[in-house]
ZAMARGU-4260 file (C-alpha; in steps of 0.2 Angstrom, whole numbers, plus 5000, padded with zeros to 4 digits):
<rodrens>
0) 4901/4960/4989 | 4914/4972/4989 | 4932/4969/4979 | 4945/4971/4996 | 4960/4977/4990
5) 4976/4975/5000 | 4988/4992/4993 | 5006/4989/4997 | 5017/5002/4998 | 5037/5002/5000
10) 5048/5014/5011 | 5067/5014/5012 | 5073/5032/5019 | 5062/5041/5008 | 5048/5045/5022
15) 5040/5063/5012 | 5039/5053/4994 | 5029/5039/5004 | 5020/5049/5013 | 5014/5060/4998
20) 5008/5043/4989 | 4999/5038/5004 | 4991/5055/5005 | 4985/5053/4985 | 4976/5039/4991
25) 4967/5041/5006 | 4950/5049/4997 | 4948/5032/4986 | 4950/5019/4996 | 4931/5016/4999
30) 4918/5015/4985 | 4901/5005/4982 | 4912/4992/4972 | 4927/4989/4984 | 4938/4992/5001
35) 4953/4997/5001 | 4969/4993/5015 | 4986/5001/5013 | 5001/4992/5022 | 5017/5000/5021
40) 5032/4990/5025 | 5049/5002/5029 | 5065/4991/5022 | 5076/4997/5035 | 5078/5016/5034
45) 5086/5025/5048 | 5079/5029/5063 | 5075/5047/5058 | 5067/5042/5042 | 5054/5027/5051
50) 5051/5041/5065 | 5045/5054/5050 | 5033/5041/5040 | 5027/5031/5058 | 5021/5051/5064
55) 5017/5056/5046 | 5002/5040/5044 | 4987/5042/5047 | 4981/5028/5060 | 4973/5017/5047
60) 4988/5014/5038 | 4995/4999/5043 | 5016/5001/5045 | 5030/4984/5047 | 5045/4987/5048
65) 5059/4976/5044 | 5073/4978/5052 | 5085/4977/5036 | 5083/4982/5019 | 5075/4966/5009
70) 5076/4974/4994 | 5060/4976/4981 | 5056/4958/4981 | 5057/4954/4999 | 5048/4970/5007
75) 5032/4965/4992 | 5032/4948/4997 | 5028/4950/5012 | 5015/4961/5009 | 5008/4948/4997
80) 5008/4935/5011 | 4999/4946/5022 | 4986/4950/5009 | 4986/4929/5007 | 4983/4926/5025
85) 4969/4940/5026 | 4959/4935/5011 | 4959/4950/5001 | 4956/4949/4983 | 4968/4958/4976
90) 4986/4966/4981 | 4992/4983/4971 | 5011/4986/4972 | 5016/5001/4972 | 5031/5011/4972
95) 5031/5023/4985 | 5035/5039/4973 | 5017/5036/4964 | 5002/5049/4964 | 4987/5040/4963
100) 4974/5047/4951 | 4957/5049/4958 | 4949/5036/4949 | 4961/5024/4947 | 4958/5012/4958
105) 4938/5010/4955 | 4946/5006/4936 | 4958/4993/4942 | 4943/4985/4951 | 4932/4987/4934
110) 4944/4979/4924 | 4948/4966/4934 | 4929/4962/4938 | 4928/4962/4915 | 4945/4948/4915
115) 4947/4938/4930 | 4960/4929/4921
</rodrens>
């Protein structure tokens, strides 16, 4: 069975750095070890900034907003809840000025599979 992964991802008014993050993942999500989902949650940017990263996503990106800035902790949390309520196996947090490397995330999965603990 494949490792889901839930990738969550945090926007406040920086839509272009978010967006660039989600683009370094898109070609790794899938593999013959695991599946991976990417949720962004947008902390309450300005309207011009949600409207950028809501046109800028590719349809299977999953976006929340919150209407306020919950700060790193909050906006994460709710993420992991969601990834709790979903059954995925793991959650990734990521800042949204990260490039993803092409193999990273068939590593994280190998390493994980190696220490479960």
């Amino acid at each position: 069975m494949k490792t889901r992964i839930l990738i969550s991802i945090l926007n406040w008014n920086a839509s272009d750095k978010t967006l660039q993050c989600v683009q370094s993942l898109l070609p790794h999500l899938h593999s013959s070890s695991h599946r991976a989902d990417i949720r962004v949650i947008d902390n309450g940017s300005d309207e011009q900034q949600f409207a950028r990263l809501q046109a800028g996503l590719p349809a299977t990106v999953e976006l929340h907003r919150n209407p306020v800035n919950t700060g790193f902790t909050g906006g994460q949390n709710a993420n992991i809840g969601h990834a709790l309520a979903h059954d995925y196996d793991l959650v990734w947090l990521l800042n949204n000025d990260t490039l993803v490397y092409p193999d990273t995330i068939s590593e994280l999965v190998r390493v994980m599979a190696e220490d479960p603990g």
